[in-house]
C-alpha positions in Angstrom: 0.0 0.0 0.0 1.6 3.7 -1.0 -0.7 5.4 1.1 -2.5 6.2 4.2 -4.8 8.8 5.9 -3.7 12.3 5.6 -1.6 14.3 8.1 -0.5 17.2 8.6 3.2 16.8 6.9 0.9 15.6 3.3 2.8 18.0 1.1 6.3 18.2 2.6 6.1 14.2 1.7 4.6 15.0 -1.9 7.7 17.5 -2.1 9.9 14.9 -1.4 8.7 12.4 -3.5 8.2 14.7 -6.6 11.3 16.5 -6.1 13.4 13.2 -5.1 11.4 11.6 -8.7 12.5 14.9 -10.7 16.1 14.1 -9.8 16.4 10.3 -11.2 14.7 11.9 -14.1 17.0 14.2 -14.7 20.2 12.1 -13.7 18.3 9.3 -16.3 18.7 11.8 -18.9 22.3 12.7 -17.9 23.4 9.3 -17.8 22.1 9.0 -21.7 23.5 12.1 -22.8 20.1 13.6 -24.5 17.6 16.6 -23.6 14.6 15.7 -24.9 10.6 15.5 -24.3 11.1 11.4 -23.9 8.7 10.1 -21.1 10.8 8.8 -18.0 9.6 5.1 -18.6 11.2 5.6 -22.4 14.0 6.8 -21.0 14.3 4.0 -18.6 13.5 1.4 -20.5 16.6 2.5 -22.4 18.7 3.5 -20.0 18.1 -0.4 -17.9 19.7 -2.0 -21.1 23.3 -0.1 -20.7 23.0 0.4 -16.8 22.4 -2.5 -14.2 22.4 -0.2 -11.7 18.6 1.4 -13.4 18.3 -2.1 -14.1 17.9 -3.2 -10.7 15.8 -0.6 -9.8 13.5 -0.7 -13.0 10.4 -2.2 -10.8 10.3 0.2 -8.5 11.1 3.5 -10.5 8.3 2.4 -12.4 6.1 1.9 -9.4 7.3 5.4 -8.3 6.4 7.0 -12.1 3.0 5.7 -11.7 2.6 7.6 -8.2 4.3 10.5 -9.8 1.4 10.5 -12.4 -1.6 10.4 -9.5 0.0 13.0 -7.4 0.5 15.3 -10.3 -2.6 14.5 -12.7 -5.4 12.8 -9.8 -5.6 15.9 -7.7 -8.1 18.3 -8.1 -6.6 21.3 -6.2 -3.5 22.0 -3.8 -6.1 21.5 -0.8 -7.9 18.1 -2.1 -6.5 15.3 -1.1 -8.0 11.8 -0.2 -4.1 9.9 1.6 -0.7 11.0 1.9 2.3 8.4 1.4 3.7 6.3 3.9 6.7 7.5 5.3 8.3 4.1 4.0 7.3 5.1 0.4 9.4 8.5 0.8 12.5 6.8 2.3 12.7 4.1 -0.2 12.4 6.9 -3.5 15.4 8.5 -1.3 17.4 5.9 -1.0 17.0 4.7 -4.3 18.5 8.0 -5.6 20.9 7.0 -3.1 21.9 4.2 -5.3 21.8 5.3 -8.3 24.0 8.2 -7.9 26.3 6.5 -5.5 26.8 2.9 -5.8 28.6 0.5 -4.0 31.8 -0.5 -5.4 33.4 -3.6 -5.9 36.4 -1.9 -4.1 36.7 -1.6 -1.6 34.0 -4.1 -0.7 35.9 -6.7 -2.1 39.4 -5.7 -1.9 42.1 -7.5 -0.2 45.2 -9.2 -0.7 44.7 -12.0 -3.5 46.9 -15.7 -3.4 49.0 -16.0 -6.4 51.5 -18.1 -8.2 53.8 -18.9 -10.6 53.5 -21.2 -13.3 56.4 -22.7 -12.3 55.1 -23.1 -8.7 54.3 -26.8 -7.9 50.4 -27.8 -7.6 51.6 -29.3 -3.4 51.4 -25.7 -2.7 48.6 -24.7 -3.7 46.7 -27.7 -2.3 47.9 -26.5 1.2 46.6 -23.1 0.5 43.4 -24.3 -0.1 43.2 -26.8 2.9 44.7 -23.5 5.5 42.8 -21.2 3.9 40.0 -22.4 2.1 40.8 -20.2 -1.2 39.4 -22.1 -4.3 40.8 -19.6 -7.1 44.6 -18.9 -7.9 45.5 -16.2 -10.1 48.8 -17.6 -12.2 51.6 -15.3 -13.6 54.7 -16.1 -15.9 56.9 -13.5 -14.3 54.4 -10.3 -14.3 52.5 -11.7 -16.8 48.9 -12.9 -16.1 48.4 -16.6 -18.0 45.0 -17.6 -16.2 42.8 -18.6 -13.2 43.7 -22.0 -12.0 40.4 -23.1 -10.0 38.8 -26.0 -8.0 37.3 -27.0 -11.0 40.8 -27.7 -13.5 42.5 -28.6 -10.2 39.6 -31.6 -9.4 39.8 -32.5 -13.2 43.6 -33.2 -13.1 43.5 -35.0 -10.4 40.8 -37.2 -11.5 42.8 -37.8 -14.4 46.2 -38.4 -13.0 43.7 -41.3 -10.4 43.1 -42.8 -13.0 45.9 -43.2 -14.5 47.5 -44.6 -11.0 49.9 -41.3 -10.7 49.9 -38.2 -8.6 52.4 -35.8 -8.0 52.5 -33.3 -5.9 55.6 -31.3 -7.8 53.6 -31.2 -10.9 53.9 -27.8 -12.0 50.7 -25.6 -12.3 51.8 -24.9 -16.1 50.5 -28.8 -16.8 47.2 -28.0 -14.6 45.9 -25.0 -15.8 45.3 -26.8 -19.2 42.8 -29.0 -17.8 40.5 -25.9 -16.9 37.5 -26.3 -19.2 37.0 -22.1 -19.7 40.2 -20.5 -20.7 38.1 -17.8 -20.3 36.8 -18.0 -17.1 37.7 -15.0 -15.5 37.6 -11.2 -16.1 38.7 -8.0 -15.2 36.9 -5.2 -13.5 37.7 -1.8 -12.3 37.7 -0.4 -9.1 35.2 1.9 -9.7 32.8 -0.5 -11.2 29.4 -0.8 -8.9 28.9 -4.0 -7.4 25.9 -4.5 -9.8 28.4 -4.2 -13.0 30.0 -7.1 -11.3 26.7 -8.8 -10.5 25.2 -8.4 -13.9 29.0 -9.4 -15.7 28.3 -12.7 -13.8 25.1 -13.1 -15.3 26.3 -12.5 -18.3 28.4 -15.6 -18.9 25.7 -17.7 -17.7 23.2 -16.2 -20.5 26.0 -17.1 -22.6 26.0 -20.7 -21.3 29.7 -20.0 -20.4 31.4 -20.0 -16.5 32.8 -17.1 -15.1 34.9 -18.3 -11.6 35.9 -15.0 -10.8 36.3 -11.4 -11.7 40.1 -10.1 -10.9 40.0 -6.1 -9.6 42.6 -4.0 -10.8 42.8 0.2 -10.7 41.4 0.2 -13.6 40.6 -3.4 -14.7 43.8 -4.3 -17.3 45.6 -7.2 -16.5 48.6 -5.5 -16.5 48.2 -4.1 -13.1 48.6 -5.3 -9.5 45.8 -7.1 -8.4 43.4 -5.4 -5.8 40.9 -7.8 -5.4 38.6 -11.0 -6.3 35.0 -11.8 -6.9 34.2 -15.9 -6.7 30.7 -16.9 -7.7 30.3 -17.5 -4.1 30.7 -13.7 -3.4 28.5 -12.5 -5.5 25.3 -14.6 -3.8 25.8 -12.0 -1.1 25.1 -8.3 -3.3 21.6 -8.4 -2.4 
């Protein structure tokens, strides 16, 4: 329900709404770069297929453009009015503007000091990595060079295979198990400034692509050729709400 029985703070709320409403329109418009007479739900449906921030927030800015529509258009004078909005109703369009204009970001939410190897590193230490620390995705490097993301997944297959075979080796270099990872692409890069719905929706992504995306790798400004600031696991991302 968006409204209840009138009180005496009606129009400060209708104010805030309209006012708060006016802004996302406005920053809708910025964030597309045009200035014209487009209706706001034109504008976002355009703006939600570039923006997963709007995205996110499509159902409700719609909900909000529909009580723009009766405050403006369904009164019949600055004195007549039937309900006023919940106090709820005025916080949520405020901190939806919130959002929007300041998003969390990836860092430093997700920042901290990533486990790496070598390629020449032997797979032994790794396994003992993940048994003291639970970590199930190793960035590799050749040197400064980024060659991949070794994860549980390549690490199980290899030694599945090696099982079977009757052989296991803990000195095996990583070099021979990074080749059993199924995705060669199964990692990306993302900037430290990217919202933690870019990283939500990049996830989501692969999977509309039928492809597996283990982790996004955060850099200053999401090359591979810098120092690593932070990961994203698929597990992580289950807990952007």
């Amino acid at each position: 329900m968006l409204f209840k029985f009138k009180g005496y703070d009606f129009f400060e709320k209708l104010r805030n709404i309209l006012s708060t409403f006016n802004r996302i329109d406005k920053l809708i418009k910025e964030k597309l770069n045009k200035n014209d007479d487009k209706g706001f739900i034109e504008d976002l449906e355009e703006i939600v297929k570039v923006n997963p921030i709007f995205k996110r927030y499509k159902k409700q800015l719609k909900k909000f453009a529909k009580l723009r529509n009766v405050i403006v258009h369904d009164t019949t004078s600055p004195s007549y009015v039937i309900a006023e909005p919940h106090d709820s109703v005025v916080e949520e369009i405020q901190h939806i503007e919130n959002e929007l204009r300041n998003p969390k970001k990836v860092y430093p939410m997700f920042g901290k000091e990533v486990v790496t190897f070598q390629i020449t590193d032997k797979l032994v230490n790794v396994l003992r990595v993940i048994k003291e620390m639970d970590y199930t995705q190793f960035p590799l490097y050749d040197g400064e060079k980024f060659m991949g993301l070794l994860s549980e997944n390549g690490i199980t297959k290899w030694l599945a295979k090696n099982v079977e075979d009757g052989i296991f080796d803990g000195d095996t270099l990583l070099s021979d198990v990074i080749s059993f990872e199924e995705e060669e692409n199964n990692f990306s890069f993302i900037n430290r400034e990217a919202s933690i719905y870019e990283a939500k929706e990049a996830f989501r992504n692969y999977i509309d692509k039928g492809l597996e995306l283990d982790a996004l790798l955060i850099t200053h400004s999401g090359s591979a050729h810098e120092k690593l600031m932070g990961i994203i696991t698929r597990w992580d991302i289950i807990t952007i709400q």
